[in-house]
ZATORKE-714861 format. One line per 4 residues: number of its first residue (from 1); for each residue y, x, z of N, C-alpha, C. Coordinates in nm, 2 decimals. Last residue first. Layout:
N
NUM	Y/X/Z/Y/X/Z/Y/X/Z ~ ... .
//
This chain:
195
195	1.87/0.34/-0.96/1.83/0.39/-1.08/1.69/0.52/-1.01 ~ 1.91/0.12/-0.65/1.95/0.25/-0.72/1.85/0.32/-0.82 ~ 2.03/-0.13/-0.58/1.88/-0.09/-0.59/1.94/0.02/-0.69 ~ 2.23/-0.30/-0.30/2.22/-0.19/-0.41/2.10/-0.14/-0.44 .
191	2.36/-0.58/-0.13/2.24/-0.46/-0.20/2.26/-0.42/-0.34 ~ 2.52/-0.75/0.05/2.53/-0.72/-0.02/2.41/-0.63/-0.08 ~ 2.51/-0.94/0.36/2.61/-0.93/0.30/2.60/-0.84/0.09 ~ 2.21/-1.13/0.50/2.24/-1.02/0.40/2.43/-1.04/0.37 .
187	2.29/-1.16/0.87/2.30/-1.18/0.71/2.36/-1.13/0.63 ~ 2.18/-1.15/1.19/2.27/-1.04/1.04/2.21/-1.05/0.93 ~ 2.32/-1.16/1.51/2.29/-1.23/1.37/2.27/-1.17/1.31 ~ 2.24/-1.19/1.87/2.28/-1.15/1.75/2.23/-1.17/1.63 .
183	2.34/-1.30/2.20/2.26/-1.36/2.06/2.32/-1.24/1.94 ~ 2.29/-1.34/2.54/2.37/-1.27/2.43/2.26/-1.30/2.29 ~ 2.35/-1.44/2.84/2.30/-1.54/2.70/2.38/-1.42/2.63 ~ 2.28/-1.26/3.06/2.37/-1.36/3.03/2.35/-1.36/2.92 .
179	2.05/-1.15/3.19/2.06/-1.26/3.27/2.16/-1.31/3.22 ~ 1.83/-1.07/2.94/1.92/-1.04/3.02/1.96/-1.13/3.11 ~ 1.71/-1.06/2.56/1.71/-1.08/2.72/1.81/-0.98/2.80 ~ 1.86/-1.21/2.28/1.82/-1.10/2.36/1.84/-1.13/2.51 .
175	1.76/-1.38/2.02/1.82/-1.41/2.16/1.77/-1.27/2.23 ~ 1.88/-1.31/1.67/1.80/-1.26/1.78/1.85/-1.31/1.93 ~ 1.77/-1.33/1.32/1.85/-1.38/1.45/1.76/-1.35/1.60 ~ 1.85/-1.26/1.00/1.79/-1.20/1.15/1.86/-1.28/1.26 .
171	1.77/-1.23/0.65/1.91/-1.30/0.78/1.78/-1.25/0.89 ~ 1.67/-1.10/0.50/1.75/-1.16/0.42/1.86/-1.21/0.52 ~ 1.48/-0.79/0.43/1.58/-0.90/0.51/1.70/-0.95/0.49 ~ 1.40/-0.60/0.25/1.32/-0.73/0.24/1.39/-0.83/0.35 .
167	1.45/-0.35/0.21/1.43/-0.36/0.32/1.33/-0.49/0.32 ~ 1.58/-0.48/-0.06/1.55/-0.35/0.00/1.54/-0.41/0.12 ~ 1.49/-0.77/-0.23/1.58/-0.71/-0.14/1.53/-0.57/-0.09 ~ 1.26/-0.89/-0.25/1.34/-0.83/-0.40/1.44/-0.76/-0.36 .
163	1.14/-0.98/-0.13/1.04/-0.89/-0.14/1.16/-0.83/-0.23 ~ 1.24/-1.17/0.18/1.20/-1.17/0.07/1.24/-1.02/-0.05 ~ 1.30/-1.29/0.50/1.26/-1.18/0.38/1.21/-1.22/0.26 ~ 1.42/-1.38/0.78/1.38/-1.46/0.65/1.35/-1.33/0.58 .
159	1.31/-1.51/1.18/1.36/-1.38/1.05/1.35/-1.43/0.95 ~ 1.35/-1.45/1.52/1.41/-1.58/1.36/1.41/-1.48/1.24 ~ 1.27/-1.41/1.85/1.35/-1.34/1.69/1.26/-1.43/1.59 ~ 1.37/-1.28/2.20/1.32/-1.42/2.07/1.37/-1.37/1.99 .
155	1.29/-0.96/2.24/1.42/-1.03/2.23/1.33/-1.11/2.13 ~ 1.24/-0.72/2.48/1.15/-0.81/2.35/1.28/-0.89/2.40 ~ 1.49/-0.48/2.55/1.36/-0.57/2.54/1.34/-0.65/2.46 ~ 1.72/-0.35/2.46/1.73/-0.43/2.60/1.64/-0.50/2.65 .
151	1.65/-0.24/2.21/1.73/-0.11/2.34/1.68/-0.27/2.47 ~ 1.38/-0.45/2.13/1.54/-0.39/2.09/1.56/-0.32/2.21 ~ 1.10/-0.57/1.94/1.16/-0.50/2.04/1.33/-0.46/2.02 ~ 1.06/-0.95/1.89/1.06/-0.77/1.84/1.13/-0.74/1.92 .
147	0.84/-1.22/1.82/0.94/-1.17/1.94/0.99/-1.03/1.88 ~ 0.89/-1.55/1.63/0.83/-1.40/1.73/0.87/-1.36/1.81 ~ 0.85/-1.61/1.29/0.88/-1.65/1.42/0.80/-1.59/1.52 ~ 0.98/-1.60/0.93/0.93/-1.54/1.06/0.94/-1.63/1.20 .
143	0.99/-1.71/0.58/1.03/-1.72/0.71/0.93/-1.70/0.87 ~ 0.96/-1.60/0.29/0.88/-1.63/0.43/0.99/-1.61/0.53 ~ 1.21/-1.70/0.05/1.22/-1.64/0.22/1.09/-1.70/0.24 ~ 1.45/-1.73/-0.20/1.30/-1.77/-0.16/1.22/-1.65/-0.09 .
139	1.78/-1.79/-0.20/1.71/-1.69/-0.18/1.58/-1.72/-0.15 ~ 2.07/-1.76/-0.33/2.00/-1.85/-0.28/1.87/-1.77/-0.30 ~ 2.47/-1.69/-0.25/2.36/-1.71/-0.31/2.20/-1.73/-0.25 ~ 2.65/-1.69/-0.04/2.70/-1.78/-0.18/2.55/-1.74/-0.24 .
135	2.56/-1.58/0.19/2.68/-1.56/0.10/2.70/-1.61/-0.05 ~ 2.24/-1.76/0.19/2.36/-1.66/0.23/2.43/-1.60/0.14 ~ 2.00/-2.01/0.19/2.09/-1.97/0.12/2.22/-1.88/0.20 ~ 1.67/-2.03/0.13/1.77/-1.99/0.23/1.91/-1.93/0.15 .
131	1.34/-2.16/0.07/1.50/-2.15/0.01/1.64/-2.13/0.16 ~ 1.07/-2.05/0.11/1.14/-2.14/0.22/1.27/-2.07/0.17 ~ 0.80/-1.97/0.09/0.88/-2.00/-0.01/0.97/-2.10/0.02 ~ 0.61/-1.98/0.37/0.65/-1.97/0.26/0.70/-2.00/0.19 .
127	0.63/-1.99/0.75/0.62/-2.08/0.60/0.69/-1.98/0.51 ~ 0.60/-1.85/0.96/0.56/-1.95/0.98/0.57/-2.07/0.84 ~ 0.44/-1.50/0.98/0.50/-1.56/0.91/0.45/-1.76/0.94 ~ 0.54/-1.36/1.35/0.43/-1.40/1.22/0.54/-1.51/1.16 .
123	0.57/-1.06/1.54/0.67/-1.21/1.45/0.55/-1.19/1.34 ~ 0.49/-0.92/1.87/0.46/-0.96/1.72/0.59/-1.08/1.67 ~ 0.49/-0.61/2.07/0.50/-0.76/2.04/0.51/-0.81/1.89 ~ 0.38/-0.41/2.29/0.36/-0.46/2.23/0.39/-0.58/2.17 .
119	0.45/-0.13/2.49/0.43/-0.25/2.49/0.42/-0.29/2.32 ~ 0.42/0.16/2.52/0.35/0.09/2.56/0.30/-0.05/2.61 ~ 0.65/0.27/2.32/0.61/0.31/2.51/0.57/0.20/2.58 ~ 0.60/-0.01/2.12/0.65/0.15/2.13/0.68/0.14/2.28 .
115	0.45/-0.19/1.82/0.42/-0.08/1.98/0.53/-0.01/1.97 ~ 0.45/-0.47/1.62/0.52/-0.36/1.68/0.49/-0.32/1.85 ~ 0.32/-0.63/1.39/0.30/-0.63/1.54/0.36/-0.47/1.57 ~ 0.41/-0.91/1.15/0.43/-0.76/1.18/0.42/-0.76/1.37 .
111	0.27/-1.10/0.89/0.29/-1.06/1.00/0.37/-0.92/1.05 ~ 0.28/-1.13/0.61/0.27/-1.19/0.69/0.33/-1.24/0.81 ~ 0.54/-0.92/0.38/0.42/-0.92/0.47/0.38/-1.07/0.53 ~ 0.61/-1.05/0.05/0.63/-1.02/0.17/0.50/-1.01/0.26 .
107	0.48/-1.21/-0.17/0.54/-1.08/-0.18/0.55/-1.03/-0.06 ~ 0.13/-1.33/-0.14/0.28/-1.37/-0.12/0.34/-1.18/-0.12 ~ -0.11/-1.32/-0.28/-0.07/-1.41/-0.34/0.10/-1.44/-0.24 ~ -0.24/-1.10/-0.13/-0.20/-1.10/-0.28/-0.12/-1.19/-0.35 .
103	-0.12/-1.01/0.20/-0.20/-1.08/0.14/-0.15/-1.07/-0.02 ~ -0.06/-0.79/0.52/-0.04/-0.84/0.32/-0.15/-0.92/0.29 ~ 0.05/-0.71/0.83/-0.06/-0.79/0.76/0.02/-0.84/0.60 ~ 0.13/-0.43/1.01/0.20/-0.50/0.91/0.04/-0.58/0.84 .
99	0.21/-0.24/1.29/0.09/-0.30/1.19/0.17/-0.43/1.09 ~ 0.36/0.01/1.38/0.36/-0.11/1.35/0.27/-0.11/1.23 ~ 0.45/0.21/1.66/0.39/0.19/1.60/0.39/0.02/1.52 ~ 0.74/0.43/1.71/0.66/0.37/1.76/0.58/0.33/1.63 .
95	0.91/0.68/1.94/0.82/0.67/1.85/0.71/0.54/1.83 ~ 1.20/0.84/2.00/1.14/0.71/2.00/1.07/0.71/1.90 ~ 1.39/1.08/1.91/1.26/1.13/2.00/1.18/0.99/2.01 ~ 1.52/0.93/1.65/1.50/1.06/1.69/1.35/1.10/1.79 .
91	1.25/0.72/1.52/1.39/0.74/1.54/1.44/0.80/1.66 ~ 0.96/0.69/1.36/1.06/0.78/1.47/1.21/0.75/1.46 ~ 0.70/0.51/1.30/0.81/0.54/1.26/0.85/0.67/1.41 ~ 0.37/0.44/1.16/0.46/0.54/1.24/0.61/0.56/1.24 .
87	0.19/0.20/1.01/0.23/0.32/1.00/0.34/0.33/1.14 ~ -0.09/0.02/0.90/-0.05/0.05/1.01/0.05/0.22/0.96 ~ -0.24/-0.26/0.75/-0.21/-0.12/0.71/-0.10/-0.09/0.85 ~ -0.49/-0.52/0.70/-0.39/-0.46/0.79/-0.36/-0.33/0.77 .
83	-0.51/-0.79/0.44/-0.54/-0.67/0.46/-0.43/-0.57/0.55 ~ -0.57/-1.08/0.48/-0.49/-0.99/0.43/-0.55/-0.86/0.48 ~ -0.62/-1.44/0.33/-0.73/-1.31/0.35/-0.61/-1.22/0.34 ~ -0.46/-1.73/0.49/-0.46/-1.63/0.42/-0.53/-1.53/0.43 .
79	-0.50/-2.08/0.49/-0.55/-1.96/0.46/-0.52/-1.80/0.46 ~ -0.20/-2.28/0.54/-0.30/-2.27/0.46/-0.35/-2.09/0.52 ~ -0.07/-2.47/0.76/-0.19/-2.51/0.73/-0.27/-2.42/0.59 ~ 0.11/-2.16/0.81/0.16/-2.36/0.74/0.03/-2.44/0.66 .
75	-0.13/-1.99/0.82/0.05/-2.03/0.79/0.05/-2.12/0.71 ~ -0.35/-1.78/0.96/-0.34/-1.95/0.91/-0.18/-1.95/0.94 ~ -0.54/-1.48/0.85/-0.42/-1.53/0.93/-0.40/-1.70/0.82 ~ -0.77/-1.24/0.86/-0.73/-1.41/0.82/-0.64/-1.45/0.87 .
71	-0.81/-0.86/0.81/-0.83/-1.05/0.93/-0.72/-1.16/0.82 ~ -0.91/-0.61/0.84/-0.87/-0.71/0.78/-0.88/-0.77/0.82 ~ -0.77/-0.22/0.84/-0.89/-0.31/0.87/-0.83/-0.45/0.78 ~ -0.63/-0.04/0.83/-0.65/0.01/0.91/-0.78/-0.07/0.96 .
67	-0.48/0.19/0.56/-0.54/0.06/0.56/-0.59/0.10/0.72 ~ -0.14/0.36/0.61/-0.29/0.36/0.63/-0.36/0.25/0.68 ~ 0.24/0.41/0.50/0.09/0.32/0.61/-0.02/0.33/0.54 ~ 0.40/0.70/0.54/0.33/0.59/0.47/0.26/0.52/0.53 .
63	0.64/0.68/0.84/0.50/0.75/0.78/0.46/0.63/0.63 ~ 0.96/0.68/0.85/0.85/0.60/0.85/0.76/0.66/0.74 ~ 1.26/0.75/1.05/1.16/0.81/0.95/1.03/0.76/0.99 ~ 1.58/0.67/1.04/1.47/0.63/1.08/1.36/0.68/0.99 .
59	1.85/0.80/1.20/1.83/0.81/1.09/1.65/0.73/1.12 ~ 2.19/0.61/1.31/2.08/0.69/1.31/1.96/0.70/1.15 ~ 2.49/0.60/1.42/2.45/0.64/1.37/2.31/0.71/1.36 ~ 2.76/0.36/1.47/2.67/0.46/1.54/2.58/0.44/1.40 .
55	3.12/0.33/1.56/3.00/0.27/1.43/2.93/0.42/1.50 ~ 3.41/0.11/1.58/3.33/0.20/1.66/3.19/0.22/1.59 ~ 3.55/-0.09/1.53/3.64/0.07/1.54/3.49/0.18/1.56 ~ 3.41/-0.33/1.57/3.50/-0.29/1.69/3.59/-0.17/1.67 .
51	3.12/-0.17/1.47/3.14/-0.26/1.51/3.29/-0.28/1.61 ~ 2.81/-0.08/1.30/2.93/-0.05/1.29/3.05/-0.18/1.33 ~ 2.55/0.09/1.20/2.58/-0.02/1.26/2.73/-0.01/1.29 ~ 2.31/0.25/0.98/2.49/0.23/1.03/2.55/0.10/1.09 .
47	2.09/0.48/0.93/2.13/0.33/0.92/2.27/0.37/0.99 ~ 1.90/0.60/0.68/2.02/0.61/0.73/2.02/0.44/0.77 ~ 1.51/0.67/0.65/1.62/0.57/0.58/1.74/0.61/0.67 ~ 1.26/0.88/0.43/1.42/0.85/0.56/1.51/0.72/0.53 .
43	0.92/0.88/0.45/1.06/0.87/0.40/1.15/0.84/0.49 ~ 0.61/1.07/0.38/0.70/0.97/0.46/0.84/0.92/0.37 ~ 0.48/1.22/0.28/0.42/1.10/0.30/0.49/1.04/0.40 ~ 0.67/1.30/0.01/0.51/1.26/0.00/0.45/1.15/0.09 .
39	0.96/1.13/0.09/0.89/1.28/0.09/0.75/1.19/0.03 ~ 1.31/1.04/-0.01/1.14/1.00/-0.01/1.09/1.09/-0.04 ~ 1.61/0.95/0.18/1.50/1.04/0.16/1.33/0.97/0.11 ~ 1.72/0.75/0.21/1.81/0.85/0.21/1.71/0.93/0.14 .
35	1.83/0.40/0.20/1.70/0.50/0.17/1.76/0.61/0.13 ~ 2.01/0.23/0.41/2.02/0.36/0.31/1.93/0.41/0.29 ~ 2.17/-0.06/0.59/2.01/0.04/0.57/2.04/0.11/0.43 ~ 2.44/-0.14/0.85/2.39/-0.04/0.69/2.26/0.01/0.67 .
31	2.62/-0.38/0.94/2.47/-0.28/0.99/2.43/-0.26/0.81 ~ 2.89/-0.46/1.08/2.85/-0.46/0.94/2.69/-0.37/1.02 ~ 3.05/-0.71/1.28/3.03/-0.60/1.28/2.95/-0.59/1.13 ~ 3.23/-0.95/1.53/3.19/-0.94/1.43/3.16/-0.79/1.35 .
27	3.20/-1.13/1.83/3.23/-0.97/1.80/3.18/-0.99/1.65 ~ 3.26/-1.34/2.13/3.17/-1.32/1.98/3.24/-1.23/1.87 ~ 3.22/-1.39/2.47/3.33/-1.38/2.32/3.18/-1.37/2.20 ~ 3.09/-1.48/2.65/3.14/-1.56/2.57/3.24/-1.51/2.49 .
23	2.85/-1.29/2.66/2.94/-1.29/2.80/3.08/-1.36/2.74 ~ 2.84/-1.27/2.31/2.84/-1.18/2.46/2.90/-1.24/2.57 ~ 2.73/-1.28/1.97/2.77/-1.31/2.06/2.75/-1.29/2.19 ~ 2.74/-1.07/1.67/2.71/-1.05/1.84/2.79/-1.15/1.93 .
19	2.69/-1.07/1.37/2.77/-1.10/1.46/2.70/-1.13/1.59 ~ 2.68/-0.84/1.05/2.63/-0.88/1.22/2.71/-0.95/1.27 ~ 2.64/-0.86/0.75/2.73/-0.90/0.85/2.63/-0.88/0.98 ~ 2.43/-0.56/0.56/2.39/-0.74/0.66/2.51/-0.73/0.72 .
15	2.34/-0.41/0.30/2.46/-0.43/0.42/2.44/-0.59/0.48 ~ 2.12/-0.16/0.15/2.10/-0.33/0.20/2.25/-0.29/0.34 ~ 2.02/0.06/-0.11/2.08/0.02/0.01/2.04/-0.10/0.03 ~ 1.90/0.33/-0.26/1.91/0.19/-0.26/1.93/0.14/-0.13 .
11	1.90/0.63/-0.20/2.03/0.60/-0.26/2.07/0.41/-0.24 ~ 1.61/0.68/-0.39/1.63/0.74/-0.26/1.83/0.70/-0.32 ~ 1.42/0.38/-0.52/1.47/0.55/-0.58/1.60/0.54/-0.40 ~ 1.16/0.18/-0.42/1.31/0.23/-0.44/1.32/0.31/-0.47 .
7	0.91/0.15/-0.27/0.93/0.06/-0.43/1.10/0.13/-0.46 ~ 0.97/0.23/-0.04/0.94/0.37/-0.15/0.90/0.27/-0.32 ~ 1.02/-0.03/0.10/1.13/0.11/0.02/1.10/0.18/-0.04 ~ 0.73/-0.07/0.12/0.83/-0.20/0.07/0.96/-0.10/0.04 .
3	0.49/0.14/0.08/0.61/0.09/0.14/0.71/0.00/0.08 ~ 0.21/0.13/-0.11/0.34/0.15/-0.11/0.44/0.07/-0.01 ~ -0.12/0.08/0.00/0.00/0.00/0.00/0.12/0.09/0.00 .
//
């Protein structure tokens, strides 16, 4: 299985709006993915979150993935036979793990179950070819529902993708834990698929 970005030439981007709601204000901000680098058996992506005057900076490097086994997964009453591939990321000294479930008949993954320092959590796919429309254009989305990890913990998470986009994320929504209600967003604003 080729990586959903090494289908790219090194240079192809994806810009999502973020907006962060906090302790009742709501903060508007840009998040940048950049395929920077494609080695033999990994590749680099740049990201850029950027928010307030204030923009951080990291770089994330993900192993090719390795078949790891198979299982059946049931979405929106139908079937699927997929096949589980498993790769490695790092971003600097954080190292984690994620299994990703494919099937032949949808572009997008299924599933994704993410490890890192010894927890574990998943977003499965809850329907197919689910019309989603951002920034003025219209977009055929498996849509996700789950949990994923972030700096503050497994945070409820809403996700749309589709296969034509870099990265494959179309919008993201996230309730993150804590003891005051913070929510973050991030729809596609723009992409570049580089020659």
């Amino acid at each position: 299985m080729p990586h959903h970005w090494t289908k790219r030439a090194a240079g192809s981007s994806v810009t999502f709006t973020m907006n962060l709601e906090a302790h009742g204000h709501a903060m508007t901000g840009t998040h940048t993915e950049t395929l920077k680098e494609v080695g033999k058996g990994n590749h680099t992506i740049a990201t850029t979150h950027a928010m307030m005057g204030h923009a951080q900076e990291a770089d994330i490097v993900e192993d090719l993935p390795t078949h790891v086994g198979e299982e059946s997964l049931k979405i929106d009453g139908r079937e699927y036979k997929c096949n589980v591939w498993s790769r490695k990321s790092k971003v600097g000294e954080k190292e984690s793990v994620t299994k990703i479930w494919l099937t032949e008949s949808v572009a997008t993954p299924l599933k994704f179950e993410i490890s890192e320092g010894g927890e574990s959590c998943a977003i499965l796919a809850v329907k197919t070819g689910e019309k989603v429309s951002v920034g003025g254009n219209n977009y055929d989305c498996t849509s996700f529902d789950g949990e994923l990890p972030t700096a503050r913990g497994r945070a409820k998470a809403k996700m749309w993708m589709n296969a034509e986009i870099p990265g494959m994320t179309v919008k993201l929504e996230l309730d993150l834990p804590g003891h005051r209600k913070t929510k973050m967003a991030l729809e596609l604003k723009e992409f570049k698929i580089a020659k």
